[in-house]
C-alpha positions as CSV (number, residue, x, y, z in Angstrom):
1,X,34.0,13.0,-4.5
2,X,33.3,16.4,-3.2
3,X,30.2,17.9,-1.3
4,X,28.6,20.7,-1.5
5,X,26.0,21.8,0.8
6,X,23.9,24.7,-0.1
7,X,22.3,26.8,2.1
8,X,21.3,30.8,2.2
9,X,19.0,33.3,4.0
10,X,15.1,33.6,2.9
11,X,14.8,30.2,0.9
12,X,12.2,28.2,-0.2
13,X,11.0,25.2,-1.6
14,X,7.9,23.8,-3.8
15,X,6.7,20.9,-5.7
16,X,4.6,20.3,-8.4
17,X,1.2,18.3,-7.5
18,X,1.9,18.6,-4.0
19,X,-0.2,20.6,-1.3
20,X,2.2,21.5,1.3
21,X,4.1,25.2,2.4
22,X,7.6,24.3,2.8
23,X,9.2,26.2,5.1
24,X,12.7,24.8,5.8
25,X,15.0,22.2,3.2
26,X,18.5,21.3,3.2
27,X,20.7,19.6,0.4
28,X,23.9,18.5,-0.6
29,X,25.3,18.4,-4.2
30,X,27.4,15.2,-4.8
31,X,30.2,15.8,-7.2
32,X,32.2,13.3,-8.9
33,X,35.5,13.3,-11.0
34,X,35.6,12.2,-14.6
35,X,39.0,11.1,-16.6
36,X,39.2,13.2,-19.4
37,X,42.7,12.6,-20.5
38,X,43.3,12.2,-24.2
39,X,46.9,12.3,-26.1
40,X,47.0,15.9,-26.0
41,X,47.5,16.2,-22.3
42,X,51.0,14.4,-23.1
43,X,51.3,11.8,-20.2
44,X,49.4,14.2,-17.8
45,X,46.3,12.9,-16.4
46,X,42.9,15.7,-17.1
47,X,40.0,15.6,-14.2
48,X,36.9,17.5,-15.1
49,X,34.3,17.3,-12.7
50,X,30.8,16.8,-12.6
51,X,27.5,17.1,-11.1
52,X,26.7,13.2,-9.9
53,X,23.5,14.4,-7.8
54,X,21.4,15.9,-4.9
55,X,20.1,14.5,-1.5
56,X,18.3,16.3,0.6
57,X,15.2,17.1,2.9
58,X,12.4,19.3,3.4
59,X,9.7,20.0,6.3
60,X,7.0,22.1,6.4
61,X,3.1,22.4,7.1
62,X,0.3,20.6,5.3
63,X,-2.3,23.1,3.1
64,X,-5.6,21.5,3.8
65,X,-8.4,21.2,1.0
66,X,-5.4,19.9,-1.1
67,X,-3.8,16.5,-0.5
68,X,-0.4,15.9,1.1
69,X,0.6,14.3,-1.0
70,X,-0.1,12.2,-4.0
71,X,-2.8,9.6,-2.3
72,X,-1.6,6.5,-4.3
73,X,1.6,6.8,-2.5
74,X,0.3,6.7,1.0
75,X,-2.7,4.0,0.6
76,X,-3.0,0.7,1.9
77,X,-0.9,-0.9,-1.4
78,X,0.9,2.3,-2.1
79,X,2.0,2.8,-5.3
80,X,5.8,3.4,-5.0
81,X,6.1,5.1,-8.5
82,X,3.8,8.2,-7.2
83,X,7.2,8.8,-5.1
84,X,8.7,10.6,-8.4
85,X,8.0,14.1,-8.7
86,X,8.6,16.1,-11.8
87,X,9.5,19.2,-10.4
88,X,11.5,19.8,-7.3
89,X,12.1,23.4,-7.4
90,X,14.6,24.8,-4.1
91,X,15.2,28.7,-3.7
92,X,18.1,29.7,-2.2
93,X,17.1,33.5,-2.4
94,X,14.1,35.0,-4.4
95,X,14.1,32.7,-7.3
96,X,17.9,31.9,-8.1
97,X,18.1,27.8,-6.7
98,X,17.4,24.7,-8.3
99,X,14.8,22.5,-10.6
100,X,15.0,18.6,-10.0
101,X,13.0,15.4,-10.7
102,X,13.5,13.8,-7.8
103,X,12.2,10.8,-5.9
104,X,10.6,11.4,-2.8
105,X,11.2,8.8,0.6
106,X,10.9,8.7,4.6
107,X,7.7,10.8,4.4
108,X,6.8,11.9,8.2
109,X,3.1,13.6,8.6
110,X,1.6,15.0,12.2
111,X,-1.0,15.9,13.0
112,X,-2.2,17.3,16.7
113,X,-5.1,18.0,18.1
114,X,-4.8,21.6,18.1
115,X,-2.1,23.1,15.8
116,X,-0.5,22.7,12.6
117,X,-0.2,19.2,10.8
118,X,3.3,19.3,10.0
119,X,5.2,17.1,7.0
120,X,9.0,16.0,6.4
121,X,10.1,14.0,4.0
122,X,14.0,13.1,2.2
123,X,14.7,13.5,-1.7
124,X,17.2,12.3,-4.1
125,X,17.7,13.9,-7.6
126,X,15.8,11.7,-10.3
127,X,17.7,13.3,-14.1
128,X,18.9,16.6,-14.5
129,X,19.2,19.1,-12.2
130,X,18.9,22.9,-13.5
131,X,19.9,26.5,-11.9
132,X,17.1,28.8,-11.8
């Protein structure tokens, strides 16, 4: 399977229901062969490929007056289903990137006593992933 890893100048990154600025992300698109071959190809074997999925991460800083993230993943019983998002939306320039559900994991928040509460967390593509 072939990788792919995007990345580009002036980027950006957001999530629906999420308040966060997200300054930095990084991914990698997972392709994957599929056997096309039918009689027509006479004998010769047909490989199209496909897009399998996307992994990646994201960091940034924390918008306060707006939660983190959704509370229900990060209470005492979190809720592990409040780890899908909807929308993933990465920028590679302006607003040509990509659209994603995804499912959100290894969240890291910190906060010190003087400077700017800073998040990170991993994704991995949750359905169909669209250029914007």
């Amino acid at each position: 399977m072939a990788k792919t890893t995007i990345q580009g100048e002036g980027g950006s990154c957001a999530i629906t229901g999420f308040g966060c600025k997200l300054d930095t992300w990084s991914a990698t698109l997972d392709f994957g062969g599929v056997d096309t071959t039918g009689f027509s190809d006479a004998g010769w074997g047909t490989i199209e490929g496909t897009l399998c999925g996307m992994a990646g991460s994201a960091s940034g800083m924390i918008i306060f007056g707006t939660a983190p993230i959704r509370a229900a993943l990060v209470a005492a019983t979190a809720d592990p289903a409040e780890a899908k998002i909807a929308a993933l939306l990465l920028y590679t320039t302006g607003t040509t990137g990509y659209s994603l559900p995804a499912v959100i994991s290894n969240i890291s928040i910190s906060r010190p006593e003087d400077g700017k509460a800073a998040i990170a967390f991993d994704f991995v593509s949750n359905g169909r992933i669209t250029p914007t």
